[in-house]
Structures are given as C-alpha cells and as structure tokens.
C-alpha positions, -999 to 999 in steps of 0.1 A, spaced: 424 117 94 452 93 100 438 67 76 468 42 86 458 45 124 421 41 113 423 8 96 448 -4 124 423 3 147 398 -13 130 420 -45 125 418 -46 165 380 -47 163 380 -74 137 397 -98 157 374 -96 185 350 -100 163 364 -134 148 372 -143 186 329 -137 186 327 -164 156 351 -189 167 326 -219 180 361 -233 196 370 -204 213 358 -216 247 385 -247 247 411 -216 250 392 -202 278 376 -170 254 339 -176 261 314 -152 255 315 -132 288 353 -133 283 352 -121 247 329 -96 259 350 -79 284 378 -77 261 360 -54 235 344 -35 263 378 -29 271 391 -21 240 361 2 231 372 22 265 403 24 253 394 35 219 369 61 232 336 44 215 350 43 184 332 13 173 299 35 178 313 59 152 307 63 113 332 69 93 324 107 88 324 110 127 359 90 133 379 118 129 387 131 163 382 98 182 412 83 159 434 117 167 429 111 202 443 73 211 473 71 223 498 54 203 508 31 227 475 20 235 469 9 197 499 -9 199 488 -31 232 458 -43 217 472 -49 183 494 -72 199 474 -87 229 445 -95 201 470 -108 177 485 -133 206 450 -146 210 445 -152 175 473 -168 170 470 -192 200 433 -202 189 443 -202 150 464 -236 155 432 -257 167 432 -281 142 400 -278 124 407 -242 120 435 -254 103 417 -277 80 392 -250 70 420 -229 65 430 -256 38 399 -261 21 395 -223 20 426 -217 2 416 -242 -24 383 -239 -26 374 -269 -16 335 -266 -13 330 -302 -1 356 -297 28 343 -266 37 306 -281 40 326 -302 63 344 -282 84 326 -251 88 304 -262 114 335 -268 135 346 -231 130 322 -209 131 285 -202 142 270 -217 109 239 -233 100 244 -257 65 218 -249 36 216 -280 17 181 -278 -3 190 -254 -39 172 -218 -35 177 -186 -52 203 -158 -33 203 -123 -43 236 -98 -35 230 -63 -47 255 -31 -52 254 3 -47 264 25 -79 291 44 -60 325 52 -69 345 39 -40 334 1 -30 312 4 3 331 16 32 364 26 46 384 -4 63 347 -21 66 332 12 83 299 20 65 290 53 54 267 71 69 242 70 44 248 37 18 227 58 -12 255 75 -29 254 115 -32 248 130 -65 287 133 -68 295 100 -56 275 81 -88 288 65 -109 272 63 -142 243 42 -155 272 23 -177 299 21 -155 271 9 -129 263 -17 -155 293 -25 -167 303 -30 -128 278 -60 -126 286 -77 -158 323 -81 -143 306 -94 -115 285 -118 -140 315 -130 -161 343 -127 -132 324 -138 -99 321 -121 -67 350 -112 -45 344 -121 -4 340 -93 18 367 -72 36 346 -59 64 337 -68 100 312 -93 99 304 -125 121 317 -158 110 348 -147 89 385 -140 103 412 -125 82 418 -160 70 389 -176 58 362 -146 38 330 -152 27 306 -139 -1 273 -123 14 241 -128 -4 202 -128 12 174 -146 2 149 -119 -4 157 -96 -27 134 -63 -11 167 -67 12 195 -63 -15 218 -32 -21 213 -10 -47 193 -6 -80 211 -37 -96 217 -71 -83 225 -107 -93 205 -140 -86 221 -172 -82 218 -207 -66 251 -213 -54 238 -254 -43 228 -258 -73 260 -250 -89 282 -278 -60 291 -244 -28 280 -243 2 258 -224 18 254 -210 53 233 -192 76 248 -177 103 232 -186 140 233 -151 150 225 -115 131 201 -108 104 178 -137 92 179 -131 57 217 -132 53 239 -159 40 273 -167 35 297 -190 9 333 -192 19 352 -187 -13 383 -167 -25 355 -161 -55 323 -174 -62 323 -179 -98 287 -196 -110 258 -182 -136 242 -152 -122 213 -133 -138 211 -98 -142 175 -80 -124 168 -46 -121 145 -28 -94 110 -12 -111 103 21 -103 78 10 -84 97 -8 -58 129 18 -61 100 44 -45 85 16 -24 118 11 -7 129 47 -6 98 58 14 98 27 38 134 40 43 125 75 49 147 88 18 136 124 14 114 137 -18 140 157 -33 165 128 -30 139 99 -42 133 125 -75 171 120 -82 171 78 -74 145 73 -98 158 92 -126 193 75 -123 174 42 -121 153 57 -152 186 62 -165 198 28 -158 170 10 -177 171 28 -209 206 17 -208 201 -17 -202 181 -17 -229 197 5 -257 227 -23 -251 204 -51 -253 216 -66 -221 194 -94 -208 179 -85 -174 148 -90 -154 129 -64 -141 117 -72 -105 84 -53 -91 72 -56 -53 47 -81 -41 17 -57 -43 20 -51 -77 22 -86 -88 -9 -93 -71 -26 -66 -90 -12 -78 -120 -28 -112 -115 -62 -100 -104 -66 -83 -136 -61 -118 -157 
C-alpha cells in the first residue's frame, strides 16, 4: 500500500474533522449541514475509505485518482486556512505553543466544543503493549489487543510507562474531535474499566494548575488537556487478573486468546515486582465488594 497516499488521504479527513470542532466555524459560513456535505463528498470521492481499517485500506487507496486527492487536499486546506485567522484561534494557538494553561482555560471555549472541568479528580490514560504506537496515520487496527508477535515484552512494556511517568505524555496524532493539526490534546477518561491496556497511569491534572475538558460531543468518559506534553506525577496501576478476564469476556476476546493476555499480564506483575517498582494493583467493583463483606 502507498503509505504516502494513505496518510495524505487521511490528512483530508482530519481537517473536516477540525472544521466539525471549530465552534466558530459557522461565522465563515461552515455549519454543520455544510460540514456535512463536504465529507459526504469527500467520502464519495474516496470510495468509503473512512469506513475502512487499516488492514482493509489497501485497494480503496490504489484506486483514487490522483487528481482527486489533490482537489481536496487543497479545497480543505483553503478552508482551514481562511477559518484559522479568527482571532481567538489565534490566541489559543499562542497559549498552546507555550503552554499556557491559564490562557487555554480561557480560550478553549471559544475554539472548540469543550466543556471546563474545574473541581480536581483522578484521570486514567492506559497503553497497549505493542510494538508500533496505536495506529497508522490515526487509523486503528482492527483489533487494539496486540497479536502474540506484535508484544512487546513485560519490561520494555514497563519500561514504556516509566518514560511516560518521568517524561509526560505526548498529545495524540489521530483524528479526534476538538483538536486541529495546530493545537493537540492529551486523552485521558475518568474510569479506569475504560483505559487501554494492562498498564496505565493516574493523575489529577487540576490539581497540578492544566486544564481539563470534556468534549460536548462523543464518548462521556473522555477528556482532553491541550498540551505539547503533560508533564505532572502520575502513579503506576496494574489490571488484576481478575478484571484482565472480566474485561476480556465482556469484550468477547476468545478463550485461547484470554489464556495468552493473562499469562503476559502474569508476566507483567512478577516483573513489576522482581524490580521493586511501586504500582497499584486495581481489581473490579465486584470484587471489592466481596472483599468488604468479609471484614
């Protein structure tokens, strides 16, 4: 596959998607239905491709024309371009590139479809224990648990989320709502049954002076912090057994895969602990509650 063409293709579908984020977009005459027609048009064009995962891509990118690509890379970039000089774009722009967490509490609202989390809570952001960061030019795989060759191992999978403790987390570079190619954002949730992964990090980014966001529309549980890095004291917590096979048969993961999750997760602890690396094992709700029926 033409992996150039593919991420090109995808850059087209993440504009429309900021043009869906923009809360100012209107005052340039893109309002929803208007937004809307343009990516029905440009999924035409691109043959459903935004349907596609990245395993089934393959002959849809083959098959747009050349000079198709190139009319929508450049009709999308026109519109982005003419909505990016509204000033406060502009000054979230700004407070973006310098991290700037009080302007950004102040802007944001102005940009994008955001609701402001003031009151300090606990945020979760999990990761998978794959080799190659989660999707290709933001297109998921088709199934997020890595295969058996994909792993990586039980250290490297630890040592993955220690940078994260020590270095911060990196914003996202796939398609989500409220973020452009300009301003990223960190994703976290607020329950951690809906995290990534085995491993994940708490934190209270509030609490430590960032600002937090819920976006008006998508899932619930999700929130954002726009930051070139969010850099604050995170705690290590692994998934118990338990709640690995809790998860994996609410999810449908099949037996002979669910034997191999658990033993990597096994795997995982003994490490954890042979290293002496603070963590906190987490278990599901039911088992808590047996656990304090029995004091």
């Amino acid at each position: 596959m033409d992996m150039s063409k593919l991420c090109r293709m995808k850059m087209v579908e993440c504009n429309i998607s900021a043009l869906q984020s923009y809360v100012f977009a209107f005052r340039y005459g893109y309002d929803f239905h208007r937004v809307r027609q343009l990516g029905n048009a440009i999924d035409t064009d691109f043959l459903g491709f935004r349907d596609g995962s990245i395993h089934q891509l393959e002959g849809i990118v083959n098959r747009v024309e050349e000079e198709i690509l190139e009319h929508w890379e450049k009709r999308t970039a026109a519109i982005l371009k003419e909505l990016q000089t509204y000033p406060p774009y502009q000054q979230m722009c700004e407070a973006y590139r310098k991290n700037d967490q009080q302007a950004i509490a102040q802007h944001a609202e102005a940009v994008f479809h955001v609701i402001p989390i003031t009151k300090p809570c606990a945020m979760y952001h999990g990761v998978y224990p794959r080799k190659q960061a989660r999707g290709i030019c933001g297109i998921d795989f088709p199934n997020e648990w890595p295969s058996k060759e994909d792993h990586i191992t039980p250290d490297e999978y630890i040592d993955r989320l220690q940078t994260i403790q020590t270095s911060g987390l990196l914003p996202s570079e796939g398609m989500h709502a409220t973020i452009d190619q300009n301003i990223r954002a960190v994703f976290m949730v607020d329950n951690h049954k809906e995290t990534y992964g085995l491993l994940f990090v708490e934190m209270n980014p509030v609490e430590h002076n960032y600002s937090l966001f819920q976006p008006e529309y998508g899932d619930y549980y999700e929130f954002v912090v726009y930051t070139p890095q969010l850099t604050i004291p995170m705690k290590l917590c692994l998934k118990s057994a338990e709640y690995t096979h809790q998860y994996l048969e609410e999810n449908g993961i099949r037996k002979k895969e669910q034997e191999g999750i658990i033993s990597y997760r096994h795997a995982v602890e003994q490490r954890l602990r042979k290293r002496g690396i603070p963590f906190t094992l987490i278990e599901p709700e039911y088992i808590k509650k047996l656990r304090e029926a029995e004091k």
